[in-house]
C-alpha positions in Angstrom: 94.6 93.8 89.7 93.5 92.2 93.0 92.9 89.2 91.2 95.7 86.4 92.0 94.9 84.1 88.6 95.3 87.4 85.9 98.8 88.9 87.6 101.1 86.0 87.2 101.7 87.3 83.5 102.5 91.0 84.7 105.9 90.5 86.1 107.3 88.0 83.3 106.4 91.4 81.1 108.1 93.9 82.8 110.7 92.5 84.9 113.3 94.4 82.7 111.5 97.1 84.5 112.2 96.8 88.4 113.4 99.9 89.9 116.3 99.7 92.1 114.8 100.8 94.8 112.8 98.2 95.0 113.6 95.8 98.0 110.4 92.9 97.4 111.1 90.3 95.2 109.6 90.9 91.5 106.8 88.2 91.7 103.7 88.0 91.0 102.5 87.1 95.3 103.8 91.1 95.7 102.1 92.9 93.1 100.3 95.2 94.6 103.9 96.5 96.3 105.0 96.5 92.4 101.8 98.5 91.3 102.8 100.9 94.2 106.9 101.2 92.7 105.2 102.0 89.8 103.3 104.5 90.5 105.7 106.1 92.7 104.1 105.6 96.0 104.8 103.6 99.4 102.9 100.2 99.9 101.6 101.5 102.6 100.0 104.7 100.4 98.7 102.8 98.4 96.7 100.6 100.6 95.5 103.6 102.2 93.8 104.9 99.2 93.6 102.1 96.3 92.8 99.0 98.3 89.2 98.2 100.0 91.6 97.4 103.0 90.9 98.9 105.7 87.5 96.7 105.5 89.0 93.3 105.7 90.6 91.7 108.7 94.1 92.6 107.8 93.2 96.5 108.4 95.9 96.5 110.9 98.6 96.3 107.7 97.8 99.0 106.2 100.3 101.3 107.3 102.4 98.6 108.6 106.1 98.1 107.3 105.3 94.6 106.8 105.4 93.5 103.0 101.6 91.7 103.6 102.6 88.4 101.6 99.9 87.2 100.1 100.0 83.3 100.5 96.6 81.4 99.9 94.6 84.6 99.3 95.2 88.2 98.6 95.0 90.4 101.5 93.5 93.3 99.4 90.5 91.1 98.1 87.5 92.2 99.8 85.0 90.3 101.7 81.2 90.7 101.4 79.3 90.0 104.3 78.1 86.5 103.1 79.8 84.6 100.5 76.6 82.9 99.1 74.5 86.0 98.8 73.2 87.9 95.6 75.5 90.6 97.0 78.9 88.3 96.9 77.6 87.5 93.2 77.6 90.5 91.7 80.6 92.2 94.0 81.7 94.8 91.4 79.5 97.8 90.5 79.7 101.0 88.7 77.2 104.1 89.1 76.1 105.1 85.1 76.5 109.1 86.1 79.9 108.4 87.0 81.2 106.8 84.0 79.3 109.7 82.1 81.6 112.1 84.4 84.6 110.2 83.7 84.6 110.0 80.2 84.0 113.7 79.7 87.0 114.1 82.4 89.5 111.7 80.7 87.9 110.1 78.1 87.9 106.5 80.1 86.3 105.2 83.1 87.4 103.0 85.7 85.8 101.1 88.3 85.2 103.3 91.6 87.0 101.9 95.2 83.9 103.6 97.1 81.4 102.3 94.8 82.7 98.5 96.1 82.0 98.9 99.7 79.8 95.6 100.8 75.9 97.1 101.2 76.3 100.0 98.9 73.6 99.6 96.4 73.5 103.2 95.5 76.1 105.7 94.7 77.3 108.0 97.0 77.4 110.7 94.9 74.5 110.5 92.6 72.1 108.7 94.9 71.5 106.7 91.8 71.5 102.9 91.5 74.6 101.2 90.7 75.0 98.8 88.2 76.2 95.3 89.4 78.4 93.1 87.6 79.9 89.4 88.4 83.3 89.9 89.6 85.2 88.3 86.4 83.8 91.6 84.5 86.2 94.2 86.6 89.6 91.9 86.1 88.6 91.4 81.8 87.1 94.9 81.6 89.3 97.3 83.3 87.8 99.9 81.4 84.0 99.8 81.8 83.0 101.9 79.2 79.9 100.6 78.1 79.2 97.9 79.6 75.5 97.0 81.4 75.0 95.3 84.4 72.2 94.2 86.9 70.4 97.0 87.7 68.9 96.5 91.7 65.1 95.7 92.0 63.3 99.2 93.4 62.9 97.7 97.0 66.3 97.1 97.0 67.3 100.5 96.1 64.9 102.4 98.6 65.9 99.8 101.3 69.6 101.5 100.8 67.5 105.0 101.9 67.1 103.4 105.8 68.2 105.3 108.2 70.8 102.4 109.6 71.7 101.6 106.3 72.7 105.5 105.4 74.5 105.1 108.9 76.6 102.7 107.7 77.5 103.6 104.4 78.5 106.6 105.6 80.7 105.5 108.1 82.3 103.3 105.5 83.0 106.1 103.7 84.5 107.9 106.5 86.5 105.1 107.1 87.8 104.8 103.7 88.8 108.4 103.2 90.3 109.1 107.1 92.1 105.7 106.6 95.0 106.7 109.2 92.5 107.7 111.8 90.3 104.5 111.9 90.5 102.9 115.5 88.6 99.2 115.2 89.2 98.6 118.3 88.5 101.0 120.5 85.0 101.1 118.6 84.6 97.1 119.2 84.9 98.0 123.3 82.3 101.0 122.8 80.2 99.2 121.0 80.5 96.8 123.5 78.9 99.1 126.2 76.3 100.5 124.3 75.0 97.1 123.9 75.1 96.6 127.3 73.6 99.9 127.9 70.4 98.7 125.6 70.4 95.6 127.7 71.1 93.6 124.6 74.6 92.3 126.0 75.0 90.7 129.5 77.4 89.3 131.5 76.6 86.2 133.0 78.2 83.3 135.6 78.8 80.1 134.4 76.7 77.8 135.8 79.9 75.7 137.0 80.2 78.8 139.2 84.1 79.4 138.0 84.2 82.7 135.6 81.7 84.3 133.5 80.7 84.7 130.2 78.9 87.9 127.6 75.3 86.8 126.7 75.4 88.9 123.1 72.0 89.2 121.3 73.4 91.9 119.1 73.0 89.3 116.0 69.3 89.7 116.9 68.8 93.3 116.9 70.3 93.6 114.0 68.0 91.6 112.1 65.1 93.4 113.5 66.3 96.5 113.0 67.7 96.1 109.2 65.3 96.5 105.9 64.3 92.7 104.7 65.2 93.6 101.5 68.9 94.8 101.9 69.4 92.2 104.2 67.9 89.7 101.7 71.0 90.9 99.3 73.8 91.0 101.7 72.9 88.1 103.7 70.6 85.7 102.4 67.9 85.9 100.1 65.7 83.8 103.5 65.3 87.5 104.8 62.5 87.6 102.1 60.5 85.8 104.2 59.1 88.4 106.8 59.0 85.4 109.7 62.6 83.9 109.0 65.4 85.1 111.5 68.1 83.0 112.2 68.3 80.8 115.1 70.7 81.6 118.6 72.9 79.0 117.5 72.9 79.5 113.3 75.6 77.5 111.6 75.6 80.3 108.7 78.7 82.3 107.9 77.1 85.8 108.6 75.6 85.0 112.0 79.0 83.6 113.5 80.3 87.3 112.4 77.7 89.0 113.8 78.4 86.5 117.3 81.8 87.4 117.2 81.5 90.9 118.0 80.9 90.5 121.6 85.2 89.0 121.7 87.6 91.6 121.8 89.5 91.6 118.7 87.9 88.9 116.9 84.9 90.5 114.5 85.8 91.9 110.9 85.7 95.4 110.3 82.3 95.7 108.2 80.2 94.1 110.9 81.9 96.5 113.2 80.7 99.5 111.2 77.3 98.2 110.5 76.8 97.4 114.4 78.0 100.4 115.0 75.5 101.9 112.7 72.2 100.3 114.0 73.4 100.8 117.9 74.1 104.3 117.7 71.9 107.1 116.6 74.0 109.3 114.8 76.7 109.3 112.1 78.6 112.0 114.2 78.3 110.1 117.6 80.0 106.9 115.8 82.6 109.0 114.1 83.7 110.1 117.6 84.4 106.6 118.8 85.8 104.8 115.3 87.8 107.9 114.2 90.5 109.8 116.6 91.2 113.1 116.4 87.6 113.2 114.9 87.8 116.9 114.9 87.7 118.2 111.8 86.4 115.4 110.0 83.7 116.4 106.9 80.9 113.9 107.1 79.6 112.4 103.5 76.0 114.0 104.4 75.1 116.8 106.8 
């Protein structure tokens, strides 16, 4: 349903249906707030726990009162972390164990929010690969049943088994599942200072003498410190090359994101979490500073 070009025809169908509690206009721009009516919950419930929100720039809305119009793009589509990589191809997946589950459960299957998380080539669950498919498949098969899809190449799948890569599929999960707690922000400044604490960040004065600047080679560290083969997926298919890493000054999409995390405010949620993830040692650590109260949250792995 997230796609813009397949729900125009849903509110011609039912608009004999519109509760009357409904304040949004019946049109197709609002219909995730009609799928939410519908189901009997608040917009804002619903993009708590049936929207891959939370990991786009508008995270902020997600409990907000504001409708979210959607005007040139929907808010709830999700962004992968480069829109010309193999990853952004095949953005829908579907773990074979689960649709086994489902179909003994309810005799259907559906297509998983946590298996759609940019980077997650394996499931959660099952530790199994996940099936890939291009992202027309999810909007004309919204019940996957038995269909087949790309199946990841083995370096692939045991790339997804590094220890920065487990980081941040975990937190992603966290995120997902503690949507209320999720502080971006306050884990943007820490991440700040531990970057600075590795030396990787520093301020410097501008040569002009008037202010000062943040030198960030965070872009950098990431790139040493990720598998070449996940990042060959999620990136850019270059990363196969074991000498390529992007230049200081890349025009690519991916590299401005990863620049943009040393400004306050201005980097997207998933490179926050996958920062996070290869600055800091410990899923429980980054927990502390992305969730709050992070008390009594239960972590995906021990």
């Amino acid at each position: 349903m997230n796609n813009l070009n397949y729900t125009r025809l849903l509110p011609q169908e039912t608009k004999g249906l519109r509760p009357k509690n409904c304040n949004h206009p019946w049109t197709w721009i609002h219909m995730h707030h009609i799928m939410s009516d519908l189901s009997d919950m608040t917009p804002q419930a619903y993009r708590a726990h049936h929207t891959l929100m939370l990991l786009t720039k508008h995270w902020d809305k997600v409990y907000s009162q504001d409708p979210v119009k959607e005007s040139t793009h929907s808010v709830y589509h999700y962004s992968q972390f480069q829109a010309d990589s193999s990853g952004s191809t095949y953005e829908f997946k579907i773990c074979p164990d689960c649709r086994k589950e489902d179909l003994r459960a309810f005799s259907m299957t559906y297509w998983h929010r946590e298996h759609q998380i940019p980077g997650l080539d394996i499931c959660p669950k099952h530790q199994t690969s996940l099936m890939k498919f291009e992202s027309s498949c999810a909007w004309l098969t919204p019940n996957p049943v038995d269909i087949e899809g790309k199946i990841p190449s083995e370096a692939l799948v045991m790339a997804n088994f590094h220890p920065v890569v487990r980081r941040y599929q975990d937190i992603a999960l966290c995120t997902l599942r503690n949507s209320s707690l999720v502080r971006f922000n306050r884990a943007q400044e820490k991440l700040l200072a531990r970057a600075i604490e590795l030396g990787i960040c520093q301020e410097r004065i501008r040569h002009t003498g008037h202010g000062s600047y943040l030198e960030s080679h965070i872009p950098q560290y990431l790139y040493n410190n990720l598998p070449r083969a996940w990042m060959a997926e999620h990136f850019s298919a270059n990363f196969l090359k074991d000498d390529f890493y992007p230049t200081e000054w890349s025009p690519d999409q991916y590299h401005t994101e990863l620049d943009r995390l040393k400004s306050a405010g201005m980097a997207e949620p998933i490179f926050i979490l996958l920062a996070l993830a290869t600055l800091f040692e410990s899923t429980e650590s980054i927990c502390s500073i992305l969730l709050e109260p992070a008390n009594n949250l239960v972590l995906p792995r021990p």
